[in-house]
C-alpha positions in Angstrom: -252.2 81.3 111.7 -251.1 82.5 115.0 -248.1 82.8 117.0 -247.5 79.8 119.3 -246.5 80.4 123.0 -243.7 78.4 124.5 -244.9 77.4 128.4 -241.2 77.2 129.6 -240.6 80.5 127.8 -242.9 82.5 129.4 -241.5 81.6 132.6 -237.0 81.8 131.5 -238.7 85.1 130.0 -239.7 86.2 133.7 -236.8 85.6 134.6 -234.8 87.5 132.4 -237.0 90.4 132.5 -236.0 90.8 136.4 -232.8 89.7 135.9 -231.8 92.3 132.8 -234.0 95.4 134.0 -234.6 95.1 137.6 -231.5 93.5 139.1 -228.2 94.7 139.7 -226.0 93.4 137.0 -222.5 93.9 139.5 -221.3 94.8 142.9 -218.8 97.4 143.5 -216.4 97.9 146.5 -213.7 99.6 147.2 -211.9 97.1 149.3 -212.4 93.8 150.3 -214.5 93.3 153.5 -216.4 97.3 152.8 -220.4 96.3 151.7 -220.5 96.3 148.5 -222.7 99.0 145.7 -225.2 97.3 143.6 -225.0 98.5 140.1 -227.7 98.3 137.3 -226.6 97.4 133.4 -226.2 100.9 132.1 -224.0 101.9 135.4 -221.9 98.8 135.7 -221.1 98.9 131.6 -219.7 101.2 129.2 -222.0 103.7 127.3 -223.4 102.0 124.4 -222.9 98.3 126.1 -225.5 98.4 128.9 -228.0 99.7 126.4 -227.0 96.6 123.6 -227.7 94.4 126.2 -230.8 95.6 127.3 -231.7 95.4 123.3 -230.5 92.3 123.3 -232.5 91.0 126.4 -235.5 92.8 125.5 -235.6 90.6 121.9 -234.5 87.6 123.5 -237.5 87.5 125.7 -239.8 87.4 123.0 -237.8 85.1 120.9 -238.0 83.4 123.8 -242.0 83.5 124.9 -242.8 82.1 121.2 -242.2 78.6 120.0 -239.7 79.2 117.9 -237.1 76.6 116.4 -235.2 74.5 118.8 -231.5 74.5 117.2 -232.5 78.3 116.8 -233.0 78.5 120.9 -230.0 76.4 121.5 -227.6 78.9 119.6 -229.2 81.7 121.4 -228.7 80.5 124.9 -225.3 79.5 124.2 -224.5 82.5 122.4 -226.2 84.5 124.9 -224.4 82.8 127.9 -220.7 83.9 126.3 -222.1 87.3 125.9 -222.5 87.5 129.2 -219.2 85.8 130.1 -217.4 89.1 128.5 -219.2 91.8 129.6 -219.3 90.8 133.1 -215.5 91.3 132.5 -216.0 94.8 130.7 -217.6 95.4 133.5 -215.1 94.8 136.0 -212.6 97.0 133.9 -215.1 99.7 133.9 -216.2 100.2 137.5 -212.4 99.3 138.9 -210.7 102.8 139.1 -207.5 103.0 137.5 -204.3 101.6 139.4 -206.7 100.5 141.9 -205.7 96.8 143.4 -208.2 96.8 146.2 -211.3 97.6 144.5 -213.4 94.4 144.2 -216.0 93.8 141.3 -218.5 91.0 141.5 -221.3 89.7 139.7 -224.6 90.6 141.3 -228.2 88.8 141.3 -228.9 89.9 137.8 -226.3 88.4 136.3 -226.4 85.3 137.9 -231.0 85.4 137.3 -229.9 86.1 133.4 -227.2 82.9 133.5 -229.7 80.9 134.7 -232.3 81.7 132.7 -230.2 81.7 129.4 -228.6 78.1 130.8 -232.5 76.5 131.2 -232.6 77.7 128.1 -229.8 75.5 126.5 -230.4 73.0 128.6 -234.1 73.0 127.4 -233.2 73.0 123.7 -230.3 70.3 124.3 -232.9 67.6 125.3 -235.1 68.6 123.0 -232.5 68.0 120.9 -231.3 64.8 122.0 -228.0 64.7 120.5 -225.6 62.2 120.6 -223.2 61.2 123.3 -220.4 61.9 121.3 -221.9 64.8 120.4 -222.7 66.0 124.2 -218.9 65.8 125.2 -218.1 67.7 122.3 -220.3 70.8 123.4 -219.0 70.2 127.1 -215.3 70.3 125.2 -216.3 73.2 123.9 -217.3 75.2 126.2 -214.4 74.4 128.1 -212.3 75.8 125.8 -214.3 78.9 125.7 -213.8 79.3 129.5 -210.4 78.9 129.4 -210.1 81.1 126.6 -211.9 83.7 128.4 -209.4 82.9 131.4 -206.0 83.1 129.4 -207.4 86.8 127.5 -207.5 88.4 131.1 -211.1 89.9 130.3 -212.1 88.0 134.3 -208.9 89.2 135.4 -210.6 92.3 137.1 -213.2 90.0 138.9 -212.7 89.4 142.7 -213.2 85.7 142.1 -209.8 85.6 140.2 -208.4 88.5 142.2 -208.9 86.2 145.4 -207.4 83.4 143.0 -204.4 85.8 142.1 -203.6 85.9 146.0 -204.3 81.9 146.3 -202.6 80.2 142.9 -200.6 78.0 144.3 -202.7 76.7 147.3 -206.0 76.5 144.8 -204.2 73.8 142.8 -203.0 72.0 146.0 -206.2 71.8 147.2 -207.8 70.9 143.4 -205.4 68.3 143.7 -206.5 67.0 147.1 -210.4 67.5 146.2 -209.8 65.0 142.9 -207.6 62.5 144.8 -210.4 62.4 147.5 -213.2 61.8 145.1 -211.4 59.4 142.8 -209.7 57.5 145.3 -212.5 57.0 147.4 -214.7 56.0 144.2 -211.9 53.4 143.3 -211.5 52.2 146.3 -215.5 51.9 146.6 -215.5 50.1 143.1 -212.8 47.7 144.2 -214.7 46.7 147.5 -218.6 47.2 146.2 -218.5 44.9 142.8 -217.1 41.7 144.3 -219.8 42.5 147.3 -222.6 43.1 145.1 -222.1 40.1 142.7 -222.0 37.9 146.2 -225.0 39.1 147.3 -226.0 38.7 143.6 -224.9 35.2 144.5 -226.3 34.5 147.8 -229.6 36.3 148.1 -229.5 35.3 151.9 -227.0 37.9 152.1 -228.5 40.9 150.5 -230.9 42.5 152.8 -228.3 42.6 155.6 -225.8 43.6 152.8 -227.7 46.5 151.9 -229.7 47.3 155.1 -226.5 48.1 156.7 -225.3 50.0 154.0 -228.5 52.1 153.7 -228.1 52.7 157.3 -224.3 54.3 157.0 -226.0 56.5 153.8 -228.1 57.8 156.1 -225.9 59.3 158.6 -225.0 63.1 158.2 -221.8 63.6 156.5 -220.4 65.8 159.3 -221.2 63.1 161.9 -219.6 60.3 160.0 -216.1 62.6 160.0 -216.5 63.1 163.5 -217.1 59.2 163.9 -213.9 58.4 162.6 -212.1 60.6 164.3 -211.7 58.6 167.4 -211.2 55.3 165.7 -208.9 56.3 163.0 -206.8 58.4 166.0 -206.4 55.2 167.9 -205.2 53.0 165.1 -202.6 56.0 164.8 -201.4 55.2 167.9 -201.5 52.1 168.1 -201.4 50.5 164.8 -197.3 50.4 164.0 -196.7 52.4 160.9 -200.6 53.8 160.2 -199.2 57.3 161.3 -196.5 57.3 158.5 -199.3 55.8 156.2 -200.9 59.4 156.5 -203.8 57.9 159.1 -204.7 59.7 161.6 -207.9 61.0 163.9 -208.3 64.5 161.4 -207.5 65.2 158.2 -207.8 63.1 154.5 -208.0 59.8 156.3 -211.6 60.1 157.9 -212.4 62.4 155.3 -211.1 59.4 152.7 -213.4 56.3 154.6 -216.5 58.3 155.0 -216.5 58.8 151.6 -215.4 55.2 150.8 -218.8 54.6 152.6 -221.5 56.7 151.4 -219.9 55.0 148.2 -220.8 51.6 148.8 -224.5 51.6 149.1 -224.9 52.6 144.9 -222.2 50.9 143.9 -223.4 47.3 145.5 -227.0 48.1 144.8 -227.0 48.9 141.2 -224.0 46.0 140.8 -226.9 43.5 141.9 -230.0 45.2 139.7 -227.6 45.0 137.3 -227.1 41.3 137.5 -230.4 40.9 138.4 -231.4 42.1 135.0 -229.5 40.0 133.0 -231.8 38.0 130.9 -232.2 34.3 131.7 -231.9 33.3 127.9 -228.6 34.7 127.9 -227.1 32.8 130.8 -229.0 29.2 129.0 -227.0 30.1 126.1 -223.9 30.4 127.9 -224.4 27.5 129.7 -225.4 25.3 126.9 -222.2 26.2 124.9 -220.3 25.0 128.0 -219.1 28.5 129.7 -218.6 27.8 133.5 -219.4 30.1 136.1 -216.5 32.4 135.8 -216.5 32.7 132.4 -220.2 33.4 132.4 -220.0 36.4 134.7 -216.9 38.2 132.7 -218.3 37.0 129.8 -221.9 37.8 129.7 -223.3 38.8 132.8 -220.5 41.8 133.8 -220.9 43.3 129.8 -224.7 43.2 130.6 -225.2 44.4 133.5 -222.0 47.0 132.8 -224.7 49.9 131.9 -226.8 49.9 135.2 -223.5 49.4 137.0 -222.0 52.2 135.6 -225.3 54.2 136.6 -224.3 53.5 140.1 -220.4 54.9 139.3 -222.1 57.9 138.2 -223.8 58.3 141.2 -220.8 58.1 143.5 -218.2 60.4 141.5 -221.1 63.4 141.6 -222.2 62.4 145.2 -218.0 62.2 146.1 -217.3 65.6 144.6 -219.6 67.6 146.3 -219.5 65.8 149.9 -215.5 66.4 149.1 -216.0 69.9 150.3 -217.0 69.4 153.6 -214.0 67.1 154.4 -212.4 70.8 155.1 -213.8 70.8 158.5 -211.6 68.2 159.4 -208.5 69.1 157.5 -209.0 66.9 154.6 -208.5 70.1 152.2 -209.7 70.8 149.0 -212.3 73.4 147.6 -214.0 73.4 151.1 -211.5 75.3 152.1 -211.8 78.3 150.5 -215.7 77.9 151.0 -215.4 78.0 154.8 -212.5 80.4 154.8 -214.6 82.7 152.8 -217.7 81.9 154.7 -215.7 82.7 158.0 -214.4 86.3 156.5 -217.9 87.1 155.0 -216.2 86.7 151.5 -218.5 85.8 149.0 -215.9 86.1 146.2 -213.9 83.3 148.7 -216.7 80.8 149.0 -217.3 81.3 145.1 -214.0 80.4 144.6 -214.7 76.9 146.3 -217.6 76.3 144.8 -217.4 77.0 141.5 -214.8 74.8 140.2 -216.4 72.3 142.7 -220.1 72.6 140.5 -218.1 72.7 137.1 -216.2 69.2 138.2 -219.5 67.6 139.4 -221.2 68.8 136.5 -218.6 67.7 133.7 -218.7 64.6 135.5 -222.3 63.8 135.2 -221.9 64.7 131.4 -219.4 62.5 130.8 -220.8 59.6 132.9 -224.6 60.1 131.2 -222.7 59.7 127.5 -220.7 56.6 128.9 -223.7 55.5 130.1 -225.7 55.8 127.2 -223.0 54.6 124.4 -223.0 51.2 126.5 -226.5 50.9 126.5 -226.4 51.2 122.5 -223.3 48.7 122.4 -225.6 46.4 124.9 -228.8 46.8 122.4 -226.7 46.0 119.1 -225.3 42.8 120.9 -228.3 41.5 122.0 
C-alpha cells in the first residue's frame, strides 16, 4: 500500500519550503526610518534554534505533502503557529544589541509565508473537522489567551510592532475605543433602522425594489467618496441645526465617518431581514393563524425566530464589513486603527501601519468566528423546533 499525497499539502508545503529556507525570517535596523537587513533563520536565531527550526520545517513538509490524519494536522499547525509566535521573539532579543532602544526588529516575508502556510493548515484541518460551535469559540478563546500570554511574558517586547506600541499606549486604546464604538454603533444603529424597513418591505412588496435599489445604489459608492459626501451636508446642519455642534456633528470627524457606515449597513441588513421572512414556511404561518395569533404576535412569535438565522447572516456581514471600512474613517478624523495605518504609511513605517492593522484583522476575524457559531447554533435551535 502506498503513501497517499495530500493536493493542498503539496502546495502549504511550497510554501513553507520558500518560506523556511529561502526567505528572510526578520529585518534588522538600527534605527527607525534606516532600511532595514534581511536576515535568514540561522542569522536572525540563536545557535541551535535556527537549525531546530529548519528540522522542524523540513519534517513538517512531508508530514504535510502525505495524507496523514486530520486531528494529527490540526495539532501541528497550531502547535507550529505558537512555535513561531516565540521564536520570532528570541529573535528580536537576539539581533537587538544590548542597551540598544533604537534598534528595530521585524518580522520578514518568511515568517509571515510560514504563518500562512501553517494557518491554511489549521484552517484546512478545522473544516475538515467540523467541530462544534461551542467548540470553535473555545479554540478562538484559546488562542487568545495564548496571545496574551505571549504579550504579558515580554518575549514580543523587542519587536518594533510593540516598540511603536510602547511609544503609543495610551492613544492605541483611545483609538481601539473609537474603532469599536464606530463599528458597533453604526451596526446598532443600522439594526434599529434596517429590520422595521425590511419586514415593511417584507410587508408591501410594492416597496421593495425601490427599497433595495436605492440601497444597492449607496453600497456601491466608494467609501472615501461617501465621507467626502457628508462632509458638506453634515457641516451645514452644524451650523445651522441648534445644538448638532454640541451633539459631536460636524462636516469631519466620527459623524460622517458614523452615517456612511450606518449606510453601507443598511443594504444586508434589510435584504437578508426580507429572505429571511421570505423563507418562512407557509405551513407555519396557517398554524399560527389557525390557533388564532394575530399579526403581531405571528411576526415575534414565529416569523422573527425563523427567519432570526438568515437575519443574523446579514448582522454578520455588517460587523466584518464595519470593522474594516472603520479604518479609513481616519482620513476624515473619525480615529481609530486607521490612524496608525496612514500615520505609518505617511512615515514609511511598516511596523506603524502593522500596528493598525493587526488588531483591526484579529477584531474582524474574531467576529466572523463568533457570528458563524451564533449563526449556526440558531440554525440547530430552528431545525429541533421545526
Amino acid at each position: 500500500m502506498g503513501f497517499r499525497i495530500d493536493k493542498l499539502g503539496v502546495v502549504i508545503a511550497a510554501l513553507l519550503a520558500y518560506g523556511g529556507f529561502l526567505a528572510p525570517f526578520a529585518n534588522f535596523r538600527a534605527n527607525r526610518i534606516v532600511p532595514g537587513e534581511a536576515r535568514w533563520i540561522l542569522d536572525a536565531l540563536p545557535p541551535g534554534h535556527g537549525a531546530a527550526l529548519l528540522g522542524f520545517i523540513a519534517v513538517a513538509i512531508v508530514l504535510i505533502v502525505l495524507k496523514t490524519p486530520t486531528l494529527f494536522r490540526l495539532v501541528l499547525g497550531l502547535v507550529a503557529l505558537l512555535a513561531l509566535a516565540v521564536l520570532i521573539g528570541v529573535s528580536a532579543g537576539h539581533l537587538t544589541p544590548p542597551e540598544n532602544n533604537y534598534a528595530r526588529v521585524s518580522p520578514a516575508s518568511g515568517f509571515w509565508l510560514s504563518s500562512f502556510a501553517f494557518a491554511l493548515l489549521t484552517a484546512d484541518a478545522l473544516a475538515r473537522l467540523r467541530l462544534s460551535p461551542l467548540a470553535r469559540i473555545g479554540l478562538l478563546l484559546a488562542v487568545a489567551a495564548t496571545v496574551a500570554g505571549l504579550l504579558v511574558s515580554g518575549i514580543w517586547d523587542g519587536l518594533s510592532i510593540l516598540k511603536e506600541y510602547g511609544s503609543r499606549a495610551e492613544t492605541f486604546w483611545l483609538e481601539a475605543g473609537r474603532h469599536v464604538v464606530l463599528a458597533l454603533g453604526s451596526l446598532a444603529a443600522a439594526c434599529l433602522v434596517g429590520l422595521p424597513l425590511g419586514i415593511l418591505c417584507h410587508r408591501v412588496p410594492s416597496l421593495r425594489a425601490g427599497v433595495l435599489n436605492g440601497l444597492n445604489i449607496i453600497q456601491t459608492i466608494p467609501s472615501i467618496a461617501l465621507f467626502g459626501l457628508l462632509i458638506a451636508p453634515l457641516g451645514w446642519i452644524a451650523l445651522n441645526v441648534p445644538g448638532a455642534s454640541a451633539l459631536g456633528i460636524r462636516g469631519i470627524g466620527a459623524a460622517p465617518a458614523f452615517v456612511a457606515l450606518f449606510l453601507y449597513s443598511l443594504l444586508p441588513v434589510v435584504a437578508n431581514t426580507v429572505v429571511g421572512l421570505a423563507g418562512v414556511p407557509r405551513d407555519a404561518n396557517d398554524a399560527a393563524r389557525g390557533i388564532g395569533m394575530t399579526d403581531r404576535q405571528r411576526l415575534f412569535g414565529v416569523e422573527l425566530p425563523l427567519a432570526f438565522p438568515v437575519i443574523l447572516t446579514g448582522i454578520r456581514i455588517v460587523l466584518v464589513q464595519n470593522i474594516g471600512l472603520a479604518t479609513i474613517a481616519a482620513l476624515i478624523g473619525g480615529g481609530g486603527f486607521g490612524v496608525f495605518v496612514f500615520q505609518g504609511i505617511g512615515q514609511t513605517a511598516m511596523d506603524l501601519v502593522l500596528l493598525g492593522a493587526v488588531p483591526t484583522v484579529a477584531l474582524a476575524f474574531a467576529a466572523a468566528v463568533v457570528l458563524d457559531a451564533a449563526t449556526e447554533l440558531s440554525n440547530s435551535k430552528r431545525g429541533r423546533a421545526a
